[in-house]
N, C-alpha and C positions, 0 to 999 in steps of 0.2 A: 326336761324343760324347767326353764328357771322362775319360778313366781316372781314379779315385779311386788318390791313393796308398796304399799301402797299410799304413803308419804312422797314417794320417788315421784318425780317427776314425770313428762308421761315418752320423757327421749331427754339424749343427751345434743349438746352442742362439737359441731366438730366433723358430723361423716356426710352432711347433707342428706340426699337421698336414702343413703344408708342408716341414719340415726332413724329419720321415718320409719322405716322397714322395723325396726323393733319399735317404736311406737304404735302401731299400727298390729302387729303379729305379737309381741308381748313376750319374742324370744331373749333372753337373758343372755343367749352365748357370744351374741354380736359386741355385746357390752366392751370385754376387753379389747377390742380393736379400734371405736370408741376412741375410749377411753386414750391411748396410745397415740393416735391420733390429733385430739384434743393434747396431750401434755408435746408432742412437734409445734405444734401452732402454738402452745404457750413459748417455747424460749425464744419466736420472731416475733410477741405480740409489742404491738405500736413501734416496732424497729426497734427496741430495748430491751435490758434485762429486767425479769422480776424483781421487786422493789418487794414493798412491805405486804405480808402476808395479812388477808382481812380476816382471817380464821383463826387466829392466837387467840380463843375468847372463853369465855364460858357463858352459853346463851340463857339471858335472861327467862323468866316466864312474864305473862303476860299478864297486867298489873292496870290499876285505875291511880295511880298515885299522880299526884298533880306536879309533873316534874317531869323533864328529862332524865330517865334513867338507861343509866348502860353498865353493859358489865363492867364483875371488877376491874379494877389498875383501868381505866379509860375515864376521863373526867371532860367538862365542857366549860366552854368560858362563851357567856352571852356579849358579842361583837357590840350589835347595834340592836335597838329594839326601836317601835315605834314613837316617834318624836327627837330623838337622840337628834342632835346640833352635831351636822356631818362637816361642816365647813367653814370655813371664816366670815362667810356671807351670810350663814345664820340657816343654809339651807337643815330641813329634818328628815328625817328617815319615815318613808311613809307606810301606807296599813298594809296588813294583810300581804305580808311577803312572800314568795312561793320562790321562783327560780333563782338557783345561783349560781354566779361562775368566777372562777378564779384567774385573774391573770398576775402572772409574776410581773416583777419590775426587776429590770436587769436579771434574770433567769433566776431569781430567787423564792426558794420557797418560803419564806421569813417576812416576806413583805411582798403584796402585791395589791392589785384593786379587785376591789369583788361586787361585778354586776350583780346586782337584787330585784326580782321582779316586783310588783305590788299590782293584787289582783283586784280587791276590791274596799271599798269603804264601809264604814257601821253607822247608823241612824246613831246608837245608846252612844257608841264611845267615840265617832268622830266629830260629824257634822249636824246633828242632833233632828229631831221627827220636823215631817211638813206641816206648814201651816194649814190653818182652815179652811183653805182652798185647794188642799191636798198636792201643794209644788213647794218647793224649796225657796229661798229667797238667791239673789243672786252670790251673796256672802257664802250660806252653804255649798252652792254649786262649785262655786271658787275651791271650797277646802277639801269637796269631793274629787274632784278632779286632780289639785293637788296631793292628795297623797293615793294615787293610785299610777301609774307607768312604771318609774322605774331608779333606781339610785346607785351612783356611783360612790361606792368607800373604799378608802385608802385604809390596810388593814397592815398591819405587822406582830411580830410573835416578840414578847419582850424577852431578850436574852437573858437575866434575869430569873425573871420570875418565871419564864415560858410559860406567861401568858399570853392571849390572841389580846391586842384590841384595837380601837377606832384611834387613826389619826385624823384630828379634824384642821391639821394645818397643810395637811396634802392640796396641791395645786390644782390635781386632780378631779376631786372628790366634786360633785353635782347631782344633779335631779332631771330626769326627764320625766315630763308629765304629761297630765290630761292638757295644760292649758301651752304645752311645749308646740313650735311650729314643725311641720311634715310636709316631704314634698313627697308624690305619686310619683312611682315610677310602673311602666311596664301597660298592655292595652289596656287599663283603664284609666290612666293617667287623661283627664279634659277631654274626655268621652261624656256624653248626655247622660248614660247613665249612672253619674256621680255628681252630678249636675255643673258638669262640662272643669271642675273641680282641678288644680294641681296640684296644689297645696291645701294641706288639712290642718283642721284642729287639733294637736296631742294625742296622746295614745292612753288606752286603762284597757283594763279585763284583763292585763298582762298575768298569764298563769308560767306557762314554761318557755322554753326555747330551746337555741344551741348555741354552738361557735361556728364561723364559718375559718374556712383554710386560711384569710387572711388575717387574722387576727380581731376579727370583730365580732357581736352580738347579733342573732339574731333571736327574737324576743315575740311572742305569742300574743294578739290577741284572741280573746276567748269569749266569754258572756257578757261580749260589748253590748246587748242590745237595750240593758237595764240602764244602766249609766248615760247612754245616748238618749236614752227615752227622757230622763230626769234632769240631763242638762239642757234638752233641749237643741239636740247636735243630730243633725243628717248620719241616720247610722250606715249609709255608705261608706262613711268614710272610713270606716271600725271594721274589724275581723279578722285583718292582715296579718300578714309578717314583717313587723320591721326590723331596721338594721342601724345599730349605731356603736360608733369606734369609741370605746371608755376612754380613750388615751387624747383622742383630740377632739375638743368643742367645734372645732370648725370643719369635720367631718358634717354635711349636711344628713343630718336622720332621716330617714327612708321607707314609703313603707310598698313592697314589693307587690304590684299586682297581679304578677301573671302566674303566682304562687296560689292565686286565689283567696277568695273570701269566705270562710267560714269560719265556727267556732275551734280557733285552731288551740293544739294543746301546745307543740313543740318543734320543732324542725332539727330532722337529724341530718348534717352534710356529707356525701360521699363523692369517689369521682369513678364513670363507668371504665370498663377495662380500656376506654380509646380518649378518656383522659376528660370525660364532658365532667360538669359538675352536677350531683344530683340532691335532693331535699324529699326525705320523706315526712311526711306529716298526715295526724290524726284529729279526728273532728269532735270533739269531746260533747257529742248528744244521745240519748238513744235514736239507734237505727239510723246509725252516721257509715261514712265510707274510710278508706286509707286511700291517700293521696302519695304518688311522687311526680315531681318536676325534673327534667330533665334539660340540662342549657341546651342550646344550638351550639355557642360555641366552647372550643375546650380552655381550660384552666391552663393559665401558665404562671408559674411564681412569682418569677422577678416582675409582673406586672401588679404585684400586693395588692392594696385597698383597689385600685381599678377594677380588680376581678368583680367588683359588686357587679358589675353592667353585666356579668354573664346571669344574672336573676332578673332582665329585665324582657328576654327572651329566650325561649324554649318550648316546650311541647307539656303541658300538665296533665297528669293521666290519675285515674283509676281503677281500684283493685277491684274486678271481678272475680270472685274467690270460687264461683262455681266450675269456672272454664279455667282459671288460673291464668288470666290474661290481665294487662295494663291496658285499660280503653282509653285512647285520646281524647280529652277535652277540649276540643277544638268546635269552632262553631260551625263547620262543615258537617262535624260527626253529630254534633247534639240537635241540627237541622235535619240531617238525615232520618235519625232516629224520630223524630217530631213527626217526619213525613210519613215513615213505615207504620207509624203508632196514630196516622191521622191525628193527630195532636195538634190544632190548628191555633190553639191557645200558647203555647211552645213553638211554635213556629213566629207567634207576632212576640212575643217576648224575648228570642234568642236571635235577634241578627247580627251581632255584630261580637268581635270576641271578648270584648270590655262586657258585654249582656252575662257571656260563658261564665267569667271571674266573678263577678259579682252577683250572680247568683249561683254559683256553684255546685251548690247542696243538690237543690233541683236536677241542677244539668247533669249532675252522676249520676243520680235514679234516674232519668230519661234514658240515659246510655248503658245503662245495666251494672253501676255500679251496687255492691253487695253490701246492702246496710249491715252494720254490725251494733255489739255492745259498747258503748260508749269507748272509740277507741284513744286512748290519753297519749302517756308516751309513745314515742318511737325511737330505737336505738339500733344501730349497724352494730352489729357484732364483731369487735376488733381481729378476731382470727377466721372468718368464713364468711366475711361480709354476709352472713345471715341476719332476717331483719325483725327483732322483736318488738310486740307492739302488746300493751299492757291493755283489755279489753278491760274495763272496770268492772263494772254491772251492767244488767238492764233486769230491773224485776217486772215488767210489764212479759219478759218472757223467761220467766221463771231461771233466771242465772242471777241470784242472788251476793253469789261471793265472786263474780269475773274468773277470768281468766288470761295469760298470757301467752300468745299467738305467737308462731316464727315462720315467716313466710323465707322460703327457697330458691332464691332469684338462677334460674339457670346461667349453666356454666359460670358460677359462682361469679356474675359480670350485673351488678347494680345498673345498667342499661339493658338487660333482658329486658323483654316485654313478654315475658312469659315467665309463670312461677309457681309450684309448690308450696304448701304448706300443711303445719301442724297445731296442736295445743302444745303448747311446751310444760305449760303449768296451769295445774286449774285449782283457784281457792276453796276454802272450803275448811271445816274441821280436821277433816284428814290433811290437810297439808298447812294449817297451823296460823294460816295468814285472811286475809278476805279484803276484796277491792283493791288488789294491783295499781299502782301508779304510778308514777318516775318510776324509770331503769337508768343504771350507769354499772360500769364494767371497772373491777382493776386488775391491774396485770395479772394475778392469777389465774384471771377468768370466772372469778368470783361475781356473781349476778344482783346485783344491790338494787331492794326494789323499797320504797315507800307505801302504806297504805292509806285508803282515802272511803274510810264508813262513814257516814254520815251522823254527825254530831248529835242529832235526834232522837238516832238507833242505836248510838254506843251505848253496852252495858246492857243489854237489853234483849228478849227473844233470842233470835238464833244468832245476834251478835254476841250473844252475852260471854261465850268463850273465850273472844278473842279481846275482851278489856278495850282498852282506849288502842288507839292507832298506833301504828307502829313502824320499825323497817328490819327487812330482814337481808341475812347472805345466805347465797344462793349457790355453791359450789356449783360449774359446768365438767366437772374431770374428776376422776381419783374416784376414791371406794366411798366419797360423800355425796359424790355429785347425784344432784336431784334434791338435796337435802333442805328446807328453809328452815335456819337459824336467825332467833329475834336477836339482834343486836341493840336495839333502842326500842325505849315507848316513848309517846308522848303525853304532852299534860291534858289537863281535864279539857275535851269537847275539842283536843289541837287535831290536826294532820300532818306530819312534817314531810317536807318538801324539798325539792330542789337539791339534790346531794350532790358535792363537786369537792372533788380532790385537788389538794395543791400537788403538782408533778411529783413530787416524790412518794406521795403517798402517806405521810406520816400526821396529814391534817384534816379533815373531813369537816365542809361545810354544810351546816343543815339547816332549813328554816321550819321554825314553830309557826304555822299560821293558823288564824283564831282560836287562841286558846278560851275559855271561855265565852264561846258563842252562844248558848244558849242561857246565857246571865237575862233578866227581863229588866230587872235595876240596876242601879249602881250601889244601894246597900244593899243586897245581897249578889254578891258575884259568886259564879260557879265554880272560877280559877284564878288565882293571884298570880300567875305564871309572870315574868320570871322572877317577882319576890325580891325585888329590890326596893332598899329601902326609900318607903318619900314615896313612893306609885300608888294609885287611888283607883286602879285597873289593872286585868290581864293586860299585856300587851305583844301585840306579834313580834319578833326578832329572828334575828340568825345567831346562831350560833359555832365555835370552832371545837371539834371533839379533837382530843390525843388521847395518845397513847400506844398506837400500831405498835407495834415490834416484827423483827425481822421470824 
């Protein structure tokens, strides 16, 4: 028998059932078939050939220096940082930036737009503390709202210099924000229980998101409950998934109800073997559930942006992880369960399915949904539609460093309602990383995750190993695979976020958010991140890393 190391992973990506089987039994000889396995599914991954190798590197260690660092030959060019004039209207790049995404213009990887989320605002550095009545004035509320949802930049590589930066004459380039208008789609749309609502106020708490098949964003809220509280805004309206097209202003923004309402991290899109469209999503609390949606009707291409109306019906379920089942969240099933559980208090609060969506959280525990560790991202696995989902922590029950979960959707069909799963990876000293966050895949099948320790505890106790935050690569295949390799830190107090690749692979967007969070003044800051001259604060950005090689 083959000892597992104990760095390794706790299975590989690639045999389904079978990768289990040695996670679980801890035999080593199944490995090579694995393995073989995995490198078939690499030469069809995403219908293309392999592109640029993430593993050309020499991984960094793990460092407190107030700086993006990455290995050698790789350098970064800071895009946009906060306040940055994105456009000819004057609009700014706003705080706290987390998700990004890249879209070419004309199939280029040289130039395209890169959606930015912006998750939350700062008392010290944006819109400064409350008055003696403990509320904001109307002016702060204004600037908090504004620089949290979301920014469209028009980004290009200068031939030249091959540097990344901001064109601010792009036609493009805009803001959606807290004070942006929202129309409801899906049962809760001018139901009572949004207070009969169709159109909302703007969006914030924006943490992660995805793409949908048609070419659009969909975009995360998350810990709307603070912001709503402070602006004074019905937080019904907040928790959603919305959607909006970077390319066309007259695209009406969206924010999907039947996806449900909680603190969502991200939405991953897939389509079941019979062609529906599917959304999986993670509730980023302790003792939260995994969510997927599943359309009614199926995706068809040539009907493009239209396809949003397949998010406007379907069936939103719940991962029961004891039974390995998908529980419908329908107001049938969360009624019935009320009934079985005498639950007479849940029976007068859940009648109608606009109640289900919008109170969500609730409706999954009633129905036996399986609280977990704060679960953040969620990603489909490019080669075995397997679905990994990044557990952060929860220290209320002793999982201090997370772990990264891969749930097994029978006959490898993302419409199972039935499903397997594993720990794929659990942080910790022994494997180098702690608190899992964003996941993103490159064609290698290289497993790219982000960390997210708590600016508080960096540096510190039993974080103290792992220095300031970081991301690492994660080989699924070969004689490495299981391995996590730090390829980046961040700066003092940052977390970096949101990793997206331009299609070829040779650019990697990243965002620094909060660097310097736990600054108390403005003469003494904790982090000058990113050090550009004339700045009187850290300030959050994105940034564009090179240097890949084949």
């Amino acid at each position: 028998m083959t000892e597992l190391n104990r760095r390794k992973f706790l299975t590989y990506v690639g045999t389904g059932v079978t990768a289990l089987t040695v996670a679980s039994t801890g035999l080593g000889a199944l490995t090579p078939k694995v393995e073989a396995k995995g490198k078939e599914a690499a030469n069809e991954l995403f219908g293309f050939n392999k592109k640029v190798s993430g593993l050309n590197f020499k991984p960094i260690a793990p460092t407190s220096k107030d700086d993006v660092v990455l290995p050698q030959g790789y350098k970064y060019d800071v895009v946009a940082a906060y306040g940055d004039v994105i456009n000819a209207k004057g609009d700014t790049f706003g705080f706290n930036n987390d998700f990004t995404l890249y879209f070419p213009i004309n199939n280029s990887n040289t130039r395209g737009l890169l959606w930015v989320n912006h998750e939350y605002s700062s008392e010290l550095f944006v819109h400064g503390a409350r008055g003696a009545d403990g509320k904001y004035t109307p002016a702060q509320i204004e600037k908090m709202l504004y620089n949290q949802g979301g920014s469209i930049i028009e980004v290009y590589r200068d031939g030249k210099e091959g540097t990344w930066k901001l064109d601010t004459s792009s036609k493009y380039a805009r803001r959606v924000t807290g004070l942006t208008p929202f129309s409801l789609t899906g049962p809760a749309r001018g139901s009572k229980t949004v207070n009969s609502a169709t159109d909302v106020q703007g969006t914030f708490a924006n943490c992660s998101g995805g793409k949908t098949l048609w070419n659009t964003v969909l975009s995360a809220e998350e810990n709307f409950e603070y912001t709503a509280k402070d602006a004074g805004l019905n937080d019904t309206h907040y928790g959603w998934i919305i959607e909006v097209d970077p390319f066309d202003p007259n695209f009406k923004v969206r924010k999907h109800t039947a996806l449900g309402r909680f603190n969502h991290e991200n939405a991953a899109m897939g389509l079941t073997n019979d062609g529906r469209v599917v959304v999986y999503m993670g509730d980023d609390k302790k003792d939260a559930c995994v969510y997927k949606f599943i359309s009614k009707n199926k995706y068809v291409a040539s009907r493009g942006k239209a396809n949003s109306d397949l998010l406007e019906e379907g069936t939103l379920y719940v991962a029961n992880m004891g039974k390995g089942t998908w529980v419908p969240l329908t107001v049938e099933t969360v009624r019935k369960a009320a009934t079985d559980k005498k639950n007479n208090a849940a029976l007068e609060k859940f009648q109608t399915q606009a109640d289900v969506v919008v109170f969500c959280h609730e409706a999954a525990l009633l129905v036996g949904g399986t609280p977990t560790d704060r679960p953040e991202d969620v990603e489909i696995s490019p080669f075995d539609k397997t679905v990994f989902i990044a557990h952060t922590n929860n220290d209320s029950h002793g999982n201090f460093h997370g772990h990264i979960t891969r749930f097994i959707e029978a006959k490898s069909d993302l419409g199972s309602l039935t499903f397997d799963f594993e720990i794929f990876a659990a942080g910790g000293k022994q494997s180098g990383f702690s608190a899992p966050d964003n996941l993103t895949f490159d064609s290698y099948g290289n497993l790219w995750t982000v960390t997210d320790m708590s600016s508080s505890k960096l540096n510190q106790g039993i974080y103290t190993h792992f220095a300031n935050n970081g991301m690492f690569v994660i080989p699924t295949m070969g004689k490495d695979a299981g391995e996590a390799y730090q390829f980046a830190s961040a700066p003092i107090e940052a977390e970096l976020t949101g990793p997206s690749f331009t299609p070829d692979e040779t650019t990697l967007f990243l965002a620094v958010q909060h660097p310097g969070e736990e600054t108390e003044n403005l003469n003494n800051l904790t982090s000058k991140w990113p050090h550009r001259k004339g700045d009187t604060m850290p300030r959050p950005g994105v940034v564009a890393i090179t240097g890949f090689k084949k």
